[in-house]
RODO-76918 format. One line per field, with one value per residue (C-alpha): residue number from 1; residue in one letter; x, y, z. Coordinates in nm, 3 decimals. Layout:
BEGIN
n = NUM,... $
res = a,... $
x = X,... $
y = Y,... $
z = Z,... $
This chain:
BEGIN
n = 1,2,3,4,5,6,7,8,9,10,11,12,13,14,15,16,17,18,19,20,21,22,23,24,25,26,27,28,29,30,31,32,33,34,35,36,37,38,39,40,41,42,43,44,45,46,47,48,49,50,51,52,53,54,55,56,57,58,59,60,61,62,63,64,65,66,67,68,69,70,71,72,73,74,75,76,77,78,79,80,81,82,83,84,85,86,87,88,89,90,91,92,93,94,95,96,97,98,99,100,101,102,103,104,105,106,107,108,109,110,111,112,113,114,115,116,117,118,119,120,121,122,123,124,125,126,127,128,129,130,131,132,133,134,135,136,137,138,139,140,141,142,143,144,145,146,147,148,149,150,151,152,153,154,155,156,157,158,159,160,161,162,163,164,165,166,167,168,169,170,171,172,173,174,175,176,177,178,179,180,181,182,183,184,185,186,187,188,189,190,191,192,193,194,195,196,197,198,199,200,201,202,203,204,205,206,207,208,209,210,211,212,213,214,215,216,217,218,219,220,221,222,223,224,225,226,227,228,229,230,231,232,233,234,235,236,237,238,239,240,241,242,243,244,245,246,247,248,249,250,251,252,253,254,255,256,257,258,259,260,261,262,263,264,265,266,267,268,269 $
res = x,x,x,x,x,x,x,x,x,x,x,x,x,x,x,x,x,x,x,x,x,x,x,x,x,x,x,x,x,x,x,x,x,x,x,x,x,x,x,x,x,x,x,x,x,x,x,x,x,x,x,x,x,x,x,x,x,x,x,x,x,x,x,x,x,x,x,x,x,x,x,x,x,x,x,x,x,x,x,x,x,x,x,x,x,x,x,x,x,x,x,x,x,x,x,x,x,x,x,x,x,x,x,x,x,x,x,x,x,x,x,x,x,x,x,x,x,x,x,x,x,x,x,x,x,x,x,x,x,x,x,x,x,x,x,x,x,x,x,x,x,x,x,x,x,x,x,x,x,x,x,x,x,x,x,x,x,x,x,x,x,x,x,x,x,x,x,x,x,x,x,x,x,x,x,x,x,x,x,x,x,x,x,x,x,x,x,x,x,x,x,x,x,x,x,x,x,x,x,x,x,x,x,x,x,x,x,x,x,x,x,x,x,x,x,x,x,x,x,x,x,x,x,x,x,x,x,x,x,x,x,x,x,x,x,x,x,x,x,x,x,x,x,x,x,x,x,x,x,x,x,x,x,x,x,x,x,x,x,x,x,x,x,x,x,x,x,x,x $
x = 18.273,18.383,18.807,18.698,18.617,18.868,19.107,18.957,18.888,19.287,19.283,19.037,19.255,19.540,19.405,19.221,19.518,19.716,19.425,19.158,18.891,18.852,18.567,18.360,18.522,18.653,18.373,18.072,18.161,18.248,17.987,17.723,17.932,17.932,17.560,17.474,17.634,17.570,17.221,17.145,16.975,16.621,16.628,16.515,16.888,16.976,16.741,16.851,17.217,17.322,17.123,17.303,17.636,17.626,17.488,17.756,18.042,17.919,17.921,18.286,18.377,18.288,18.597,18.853,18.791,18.892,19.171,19.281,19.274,19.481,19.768,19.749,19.773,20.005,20.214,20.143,19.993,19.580,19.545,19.284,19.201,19.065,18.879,18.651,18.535,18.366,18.255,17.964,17.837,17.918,17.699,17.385,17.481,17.525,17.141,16.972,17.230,17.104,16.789,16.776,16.966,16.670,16.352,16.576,16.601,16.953,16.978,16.958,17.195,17.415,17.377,17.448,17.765,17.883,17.779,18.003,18.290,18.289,18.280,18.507,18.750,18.692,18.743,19.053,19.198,19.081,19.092,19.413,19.455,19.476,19.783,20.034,20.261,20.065,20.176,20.283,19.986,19.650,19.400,19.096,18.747,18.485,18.238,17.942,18.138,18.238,17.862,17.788,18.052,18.049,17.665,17.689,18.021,17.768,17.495,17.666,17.919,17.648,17.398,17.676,17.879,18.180,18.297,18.419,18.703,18.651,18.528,18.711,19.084,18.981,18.905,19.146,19.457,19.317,19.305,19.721,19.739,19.967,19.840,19.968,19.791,19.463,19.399,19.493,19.233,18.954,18.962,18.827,18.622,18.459,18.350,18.040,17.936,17.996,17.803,17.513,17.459,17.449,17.230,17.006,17.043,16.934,16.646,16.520,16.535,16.408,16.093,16.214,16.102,16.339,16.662,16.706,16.943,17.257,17.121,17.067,16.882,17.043,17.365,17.479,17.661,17.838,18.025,18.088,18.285,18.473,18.541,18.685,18.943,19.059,19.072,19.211,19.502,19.590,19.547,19.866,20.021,19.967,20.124,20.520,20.428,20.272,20.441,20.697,20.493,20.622,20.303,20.207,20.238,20.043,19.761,19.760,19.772,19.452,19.288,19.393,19.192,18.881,18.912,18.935,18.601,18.449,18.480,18.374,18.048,17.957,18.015,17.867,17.525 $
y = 18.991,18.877,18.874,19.245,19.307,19.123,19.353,19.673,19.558,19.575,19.913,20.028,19.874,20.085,20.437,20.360,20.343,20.653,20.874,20.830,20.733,20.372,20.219,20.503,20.632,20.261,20.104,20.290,20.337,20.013,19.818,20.027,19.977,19.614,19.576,19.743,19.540,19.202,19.252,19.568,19.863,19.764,19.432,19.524,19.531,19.755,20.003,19.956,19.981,20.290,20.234,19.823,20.036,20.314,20.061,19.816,20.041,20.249,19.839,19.751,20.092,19.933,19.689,19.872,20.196,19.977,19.782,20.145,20.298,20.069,20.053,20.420,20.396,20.165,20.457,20.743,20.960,20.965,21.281,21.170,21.448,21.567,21.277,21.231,21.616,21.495,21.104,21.148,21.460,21.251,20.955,21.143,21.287,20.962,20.814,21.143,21.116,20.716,20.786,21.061,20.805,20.559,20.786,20.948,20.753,20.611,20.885,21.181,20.975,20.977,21.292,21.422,21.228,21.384,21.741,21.700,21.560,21.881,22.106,21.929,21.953,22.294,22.433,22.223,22.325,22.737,22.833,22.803,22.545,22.271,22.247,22.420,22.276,22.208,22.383,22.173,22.193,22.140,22.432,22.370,22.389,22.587,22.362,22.528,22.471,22.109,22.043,22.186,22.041,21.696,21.658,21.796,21.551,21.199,21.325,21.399,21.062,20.842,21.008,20.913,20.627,20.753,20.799,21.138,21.135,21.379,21.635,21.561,21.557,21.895,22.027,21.920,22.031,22.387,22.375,22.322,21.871,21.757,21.491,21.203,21.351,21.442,21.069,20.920,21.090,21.060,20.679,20.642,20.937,20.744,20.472,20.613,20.680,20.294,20.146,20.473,20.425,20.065,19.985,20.282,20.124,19.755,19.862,20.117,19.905,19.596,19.635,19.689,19.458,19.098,19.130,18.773,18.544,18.693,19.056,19.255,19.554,19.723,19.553,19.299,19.059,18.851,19.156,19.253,18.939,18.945,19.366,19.289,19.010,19.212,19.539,19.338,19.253,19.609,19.756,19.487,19.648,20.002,20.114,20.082,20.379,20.590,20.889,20.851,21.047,21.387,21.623,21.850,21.502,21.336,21.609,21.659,21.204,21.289,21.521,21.318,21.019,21.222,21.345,20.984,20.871,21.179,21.100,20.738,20.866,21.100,20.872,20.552,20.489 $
z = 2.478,2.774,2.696,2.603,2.961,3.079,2.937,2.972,3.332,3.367,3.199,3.434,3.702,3.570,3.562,3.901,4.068,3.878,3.746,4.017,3.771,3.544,3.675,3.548,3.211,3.142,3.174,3.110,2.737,2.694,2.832,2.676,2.341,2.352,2.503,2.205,1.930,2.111,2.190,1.919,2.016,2.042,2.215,2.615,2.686,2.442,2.533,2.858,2.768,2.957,3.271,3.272,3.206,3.487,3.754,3.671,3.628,4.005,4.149,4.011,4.227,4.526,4.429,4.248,4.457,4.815,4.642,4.519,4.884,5.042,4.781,4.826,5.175,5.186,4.960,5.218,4.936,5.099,5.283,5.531,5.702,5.371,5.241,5.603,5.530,5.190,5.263,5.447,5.222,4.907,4.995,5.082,4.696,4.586,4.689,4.509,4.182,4.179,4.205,3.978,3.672,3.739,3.658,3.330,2.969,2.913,2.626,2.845,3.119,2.776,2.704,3.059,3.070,2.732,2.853,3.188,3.017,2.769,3.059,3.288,2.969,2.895,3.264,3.303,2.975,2.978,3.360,3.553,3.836,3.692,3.457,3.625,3.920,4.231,4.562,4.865,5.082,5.010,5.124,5.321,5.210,5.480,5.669,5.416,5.092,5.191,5.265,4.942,4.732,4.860,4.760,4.448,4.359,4.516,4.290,3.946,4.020,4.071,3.811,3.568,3.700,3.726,4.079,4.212,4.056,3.748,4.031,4.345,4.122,3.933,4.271,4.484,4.220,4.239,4.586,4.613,4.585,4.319,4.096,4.330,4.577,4.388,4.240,4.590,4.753,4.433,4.531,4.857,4.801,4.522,4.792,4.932,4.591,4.501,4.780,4.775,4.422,4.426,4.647,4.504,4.122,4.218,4.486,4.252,3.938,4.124,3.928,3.587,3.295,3.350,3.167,3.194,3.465,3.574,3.654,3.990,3.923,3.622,3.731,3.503,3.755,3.485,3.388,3.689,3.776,3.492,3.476,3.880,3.766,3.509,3.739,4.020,3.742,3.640,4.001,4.131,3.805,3.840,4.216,4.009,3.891,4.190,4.245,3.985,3.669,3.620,3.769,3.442,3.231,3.486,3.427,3.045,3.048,3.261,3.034,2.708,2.858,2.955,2.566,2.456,2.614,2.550,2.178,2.220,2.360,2.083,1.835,1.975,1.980 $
């Protein structure tokens, strides 16, 4: 089990870095997959399964999202000015989005996850934006609409564990970024969610039924540890490639992954 993180961990790692998203629609799958073939589906951890997935894939952000930030920084591709509109909007999201993912059943979290891939697909696919070649300058949101946006990307991210990445690169592509510029800025805009949604998951969950040593919360910290080696791998990997991935293959790479886990998550359970 473990080597299995340890390598999707570096995959996670990977598309962090060039995609924006990993910790999210790496991990979740996975670790709700394996949870449920180690421990089967009606021990207290396999009922628990998605919850223990979400919480730990939203804690892993906290890592891979700051590791993220700075090699993009270190690249010039973050447009700041942008990301300090959403972060504080985002993590007040981020606390109700928690929240909301610890009063549901892990089937309707599943369920909600599957439902926003299949739109997020289906907008990015049918309505133009997002495909075509990105403009040079990114246009700004109004004060409102930021206000409006940013809560709405906290709650859904943390709700489902998958940073704000499968909002904030949608968004920010049909607002004029390329795709460099998009998944530079989803990573320290999925920060406040990370440390929000955290914090919500394990004081929230603090009185849930004992899933045995080695948890905090929902968060299983055994796979955490070993999910952050292998994402700290593929992260010192990944920034070769920064900038250097034709923009419409850099989208349709994008979409073809969100397809991938979309499948996984219809099919496993």
């Amino acid at each position: 089990m473990y080597s299995v993180l340890l390598l999707c961990g570096g995959v996670a790692g990977v598309t962090t870095v060039l995609f924006g998203f990993g910790g999210g629609f790496v991990v979740v799958p996975l670790l709700y997959t394996l949870l449920i073939y180690v421990h089967g589906p009606e021990s207290g951890i396999g009922q628990a399964a998605m919850h223990i997935a979400v919480a730990t894939s939203t804690a892993l952000m906290i890592f891979a999202a700051s590791l993220s930030t700075w090699r993009h920084h270190l690249r010039q591709t973050v447009q700041w000015h942008l990301v300090r509109q959403l972060v504080g909007y985002i993590a007040v999201g981020a606390v109700l989005g928690a929240a909301a993912a610890v009063s549901l059943s892990g089937e309707w979290v599943r369920w909600a996850f599957i439902g926003y891939l299949s739109i997020t697909i289906a907008d990015a696919v049918l309505r133009p934006g997002f495909l075509h070649q990105a403009e040079s300058d990114v246009r700004p949101m109004g004060r409102g609409v930021t206000a409006m946006t940013g809560t709405l990307i906290g709650a859904v991210a943390a709700l489902l564990g998958v940073g704000g990445s499968v909002m904030t690169v949608p968004l920010m592509r049909r607002r004029g970024a390329s795709m460099t510029a998009a998944t530079a800025m989803a990573n320290p805009l999925s920060l406040p969610v990370a440390v929000s949604g955290t914090a919500t998951y394990v004081l929230l969950s603090a009185n849930h039924p004992a899933l045995g040593d080695g948890y905090a919360g929902y968060v299983d910290l055994r796979a955490l540890l070993v999910l952050a080696l292998g994402s700290w791998l593929g992260i010192r990997l990944a920034p070769t490639w920064i900038g250097r991935i034709p923009d419409r293959l850099h989208a349709r790479v994008y979409l073809l992954l969100l397809t991938m886990v979309l499948v996984v998550m219809v099919f496993v359970h």
